[in-house]
C-alpha positions in Angstrom: 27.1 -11.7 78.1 28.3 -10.6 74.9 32.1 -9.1 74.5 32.5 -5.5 74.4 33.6 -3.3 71.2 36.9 -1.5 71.7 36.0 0.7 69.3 33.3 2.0 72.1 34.4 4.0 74.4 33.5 2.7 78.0 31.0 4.3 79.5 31.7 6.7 82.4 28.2 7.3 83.4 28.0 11.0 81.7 26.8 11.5 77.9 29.5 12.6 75.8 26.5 15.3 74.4 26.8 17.8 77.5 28.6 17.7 80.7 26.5 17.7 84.1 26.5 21.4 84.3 25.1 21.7 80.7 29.0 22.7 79.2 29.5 21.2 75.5 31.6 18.3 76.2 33.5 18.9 73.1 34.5 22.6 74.2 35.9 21.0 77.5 37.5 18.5 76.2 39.9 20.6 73.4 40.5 22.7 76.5 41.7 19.9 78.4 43.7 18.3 76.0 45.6 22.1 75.1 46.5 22.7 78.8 47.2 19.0 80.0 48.7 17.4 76.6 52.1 19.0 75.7 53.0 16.2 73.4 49.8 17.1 71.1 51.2 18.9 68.3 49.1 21.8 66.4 47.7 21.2 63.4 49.3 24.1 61.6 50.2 27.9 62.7 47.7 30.4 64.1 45.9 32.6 62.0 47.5 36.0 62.0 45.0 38.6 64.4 42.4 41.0 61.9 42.9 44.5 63.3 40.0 45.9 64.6 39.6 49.1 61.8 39.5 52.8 63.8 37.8 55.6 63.0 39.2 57.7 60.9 40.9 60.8 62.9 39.9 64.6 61.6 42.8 66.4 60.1 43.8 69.2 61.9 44.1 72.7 60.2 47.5 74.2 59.5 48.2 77.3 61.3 48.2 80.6 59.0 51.9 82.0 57.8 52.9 85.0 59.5 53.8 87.5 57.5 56.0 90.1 58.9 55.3 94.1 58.8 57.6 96.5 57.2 58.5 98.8 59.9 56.8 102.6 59.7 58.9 105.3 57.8 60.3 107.9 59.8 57.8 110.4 58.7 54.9 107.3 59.5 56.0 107.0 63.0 53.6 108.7 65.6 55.1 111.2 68.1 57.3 110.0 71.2 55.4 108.8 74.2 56.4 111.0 76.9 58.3 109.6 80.0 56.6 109.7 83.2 57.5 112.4 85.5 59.3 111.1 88.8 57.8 113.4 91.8 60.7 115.0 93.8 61.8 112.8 96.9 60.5 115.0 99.9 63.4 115.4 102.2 64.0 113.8 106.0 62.0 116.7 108.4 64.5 118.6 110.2 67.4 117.1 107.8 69.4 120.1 106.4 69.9 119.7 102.3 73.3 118.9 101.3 76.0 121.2 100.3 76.2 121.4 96.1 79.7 120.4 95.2 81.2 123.4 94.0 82.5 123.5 90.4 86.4 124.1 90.0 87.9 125.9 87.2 91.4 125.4 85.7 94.2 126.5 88.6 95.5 129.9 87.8 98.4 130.2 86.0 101.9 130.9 87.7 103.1 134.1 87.7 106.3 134.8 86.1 108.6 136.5 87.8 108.7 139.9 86.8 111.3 140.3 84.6 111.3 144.4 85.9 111.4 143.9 89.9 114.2 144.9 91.4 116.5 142.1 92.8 117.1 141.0 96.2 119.9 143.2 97.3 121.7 140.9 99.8 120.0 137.6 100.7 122.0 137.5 103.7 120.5 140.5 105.1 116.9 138.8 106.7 118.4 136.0 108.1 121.6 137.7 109.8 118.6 140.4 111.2 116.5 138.4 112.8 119.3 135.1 113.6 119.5 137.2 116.9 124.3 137.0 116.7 123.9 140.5 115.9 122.9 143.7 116.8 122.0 145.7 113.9 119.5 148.0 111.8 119.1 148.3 107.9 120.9 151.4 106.6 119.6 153.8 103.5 121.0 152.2 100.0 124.4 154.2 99.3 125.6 155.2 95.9 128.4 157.7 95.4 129.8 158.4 92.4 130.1 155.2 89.7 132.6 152.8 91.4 131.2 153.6 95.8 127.9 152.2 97.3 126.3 149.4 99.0 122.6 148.0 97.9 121.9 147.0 101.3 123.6 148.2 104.1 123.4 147.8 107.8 124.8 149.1 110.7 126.1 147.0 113.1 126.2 148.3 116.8 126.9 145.1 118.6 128.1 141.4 118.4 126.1 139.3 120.9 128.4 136.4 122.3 126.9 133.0 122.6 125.9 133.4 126.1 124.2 136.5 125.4 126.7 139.0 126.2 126.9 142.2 123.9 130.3 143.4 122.3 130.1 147.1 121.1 131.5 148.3 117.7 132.8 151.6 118.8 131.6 153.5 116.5 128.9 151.8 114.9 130.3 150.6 111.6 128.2 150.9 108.2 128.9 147.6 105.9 127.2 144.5 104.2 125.7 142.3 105.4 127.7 139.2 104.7 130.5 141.1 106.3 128.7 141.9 109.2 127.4 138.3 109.4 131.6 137.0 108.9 133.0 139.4 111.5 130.3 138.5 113.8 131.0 134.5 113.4 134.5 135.3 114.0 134.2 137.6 117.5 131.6 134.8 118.8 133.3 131.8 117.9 136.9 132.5 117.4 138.3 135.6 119.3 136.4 135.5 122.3 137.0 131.7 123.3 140.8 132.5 122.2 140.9 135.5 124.7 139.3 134.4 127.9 142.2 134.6 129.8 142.1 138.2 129.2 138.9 138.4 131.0 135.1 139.1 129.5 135.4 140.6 125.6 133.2 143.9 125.6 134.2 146.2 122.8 136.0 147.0 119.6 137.3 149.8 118.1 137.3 150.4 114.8 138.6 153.2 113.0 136.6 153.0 109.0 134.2 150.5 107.7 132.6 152.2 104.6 135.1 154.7 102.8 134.4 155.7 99.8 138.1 156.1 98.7 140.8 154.3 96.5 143.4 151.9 97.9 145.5 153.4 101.1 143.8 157.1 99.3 146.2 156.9 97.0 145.1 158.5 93.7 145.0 156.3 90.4 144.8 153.2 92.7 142.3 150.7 92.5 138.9 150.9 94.3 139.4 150.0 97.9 136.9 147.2 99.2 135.9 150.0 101.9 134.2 151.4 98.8 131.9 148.7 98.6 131.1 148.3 102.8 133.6 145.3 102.0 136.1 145.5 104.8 137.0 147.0 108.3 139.8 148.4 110.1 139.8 147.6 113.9 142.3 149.1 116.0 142.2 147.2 119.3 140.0 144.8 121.4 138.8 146.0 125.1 138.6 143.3 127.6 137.7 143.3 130.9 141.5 143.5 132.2 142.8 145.5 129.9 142.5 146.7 125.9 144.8 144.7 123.3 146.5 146.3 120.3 148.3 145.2 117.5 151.6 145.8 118.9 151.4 144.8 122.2 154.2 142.3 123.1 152.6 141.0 126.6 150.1 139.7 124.1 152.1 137.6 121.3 150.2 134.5 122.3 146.6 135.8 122.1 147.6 138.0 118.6 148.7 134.8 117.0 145.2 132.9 117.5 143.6 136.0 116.2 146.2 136.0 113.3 145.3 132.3 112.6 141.4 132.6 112.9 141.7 136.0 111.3 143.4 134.4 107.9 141.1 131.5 107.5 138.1 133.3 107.6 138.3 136.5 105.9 139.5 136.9 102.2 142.7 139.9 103.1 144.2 140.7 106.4 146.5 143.4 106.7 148.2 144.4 110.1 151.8 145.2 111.3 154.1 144.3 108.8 152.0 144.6 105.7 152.7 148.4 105.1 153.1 151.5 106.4 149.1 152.4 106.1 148.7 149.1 108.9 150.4 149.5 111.3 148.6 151.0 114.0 145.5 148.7 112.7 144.5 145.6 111.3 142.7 145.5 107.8 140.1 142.8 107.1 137.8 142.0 103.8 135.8 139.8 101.6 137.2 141.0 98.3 136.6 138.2 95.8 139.8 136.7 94.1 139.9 134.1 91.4 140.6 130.9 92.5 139.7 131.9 96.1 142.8 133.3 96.5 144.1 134.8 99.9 145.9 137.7 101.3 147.1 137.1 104.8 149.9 139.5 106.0 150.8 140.5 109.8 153.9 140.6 111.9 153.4 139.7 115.2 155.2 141.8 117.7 
């Protein structure tokens, strides 16, 4: 036997043309010896990829430039469009419409006092009236003369007593109101509590209310407060027991409350002592004094 070649390959049985499914052998082979043989090195780098060439892509138009209007001219523009009419909302049946609210004006003006009305005469009149202490009826205005007269006068026929019990005036005594309305806070609330030992107050007796007549009638004297319905002379109280003058000394005691009382409410008191017109009587007024001066004489017995 002769010695083989190593140059030869040995044979494997298989032609190194085509593998036995028909496969170049060569193709198989380089695709062994890439996946199996990392330590075979390339040859050199890979040739860079040819792009496949695409078709060429249409342009697309450009969209047209808007141009803006210029807006109509006044006298261009067509006429308004007219709004649609809304129909009238029919009302609810049976459902009464409601009430239109009315329209208010300015409020009227005050009126002014007039400037030409006459003046209340006496504010004290109403409420003494109809306060119910007195017993009494308006009287016609007097004037006499320039210096006499009384706006609003009354006559007073009775003081009525807190429990309702009537003292006469005896006679009825014409005068002013606010006197009226003094004497009667000082019969209710001084002289008959003061008395009541003496038995029920039921009358006085008066001898002048409104005079028209100077001081004590003495000519070229001063205007007496009688003049104006200002004062009263009383000449004795009647109680149940007995009647009380000014001079009666069985009755110092009750003649010195009444002095006391008498002085702190009224503006003059003149009895016994004072002069020889007072004597038998005892003088009472409102005359206004500066200062709120006082005139307070009376002797008791």
């Amino acid at each position: 036997m002769g010695t083989r070649d190593p140059a030869r390959p040995a044979a494997t049985g298989l032609a190194l043309g085509r593998t036995a499914r028909g496969r170049p052998a060569s193709a198989i082979l380089a695709l062994w010896c890439l996946t199996w043989s990392p330590g075979l090195a390339l040859a050199g780098p890979l040739p860079a990829p040819v792009p496949v060439p695409r078709p060429p892509v249409a342009a697309m138009p450009s969209a047209p430039a808007i141009v803006p209007l210029p807006l109509p001219r006044p006298e261009e523009a067509g006429p308004p469009l007219p709004l649609p009419s809304v129909p009238p909302r029919p009302e609810a049946a049976g459902a009464a419409p409601l009430p239109r609210a009315e329209a208010f004006g300015p409020p009227p003006p005050r009126r002014a006092p007039d400037p030409d009305a006459p003046p209340d005469p006496d504010p004290v009149c109403g409420p003494l009236l109809a306060g119910g202490k007195v017993v009494a009826r308006p009287a016609a205005a007097i004037a006499e003369g320039d210096a006499c007269g009384v706006a609003a006068p009354v006559t007073l026929a009775a003081v009525v007593l807190r429990g309702g019990r009537q003292v006469a005036l005896v006679p009825p005594a014409v005068m002013r109101c606010d006197l009226a309305d003094r004497l009667a806070d000082w019969v209710r609330d001084d002289v008959a509590p003061a008395t009541a030992a003496e038995g029920d107050l039921l009358g006085i007796a008066d001898a002048a209310a409104y005079v028209c007549r100077n001081r004590n009638w003495a000519a070229g004297a001063r205007v007496s407060e009688h003049a104006r319905g200002n004062a009263i002379d009383i000449l004795a109280f009647r109680f149940a027991r007995r009647t009380v003058g000014w001079k009666d000394p069985g009755a110092r005691d009750v003649l010195a409350a009444l002095r006391a009382s008498a002085c702190a409410r009224f503006a003059t008191v003149l009895g016994p002592g004072a002069d020889a017109f007072h004597e038998t009587d005892l003088h009472v007024d409102l005359e206004h004094r500066r200062n709120g001066f006082k005139l307070c004489q009376w002797t008791l017995p």
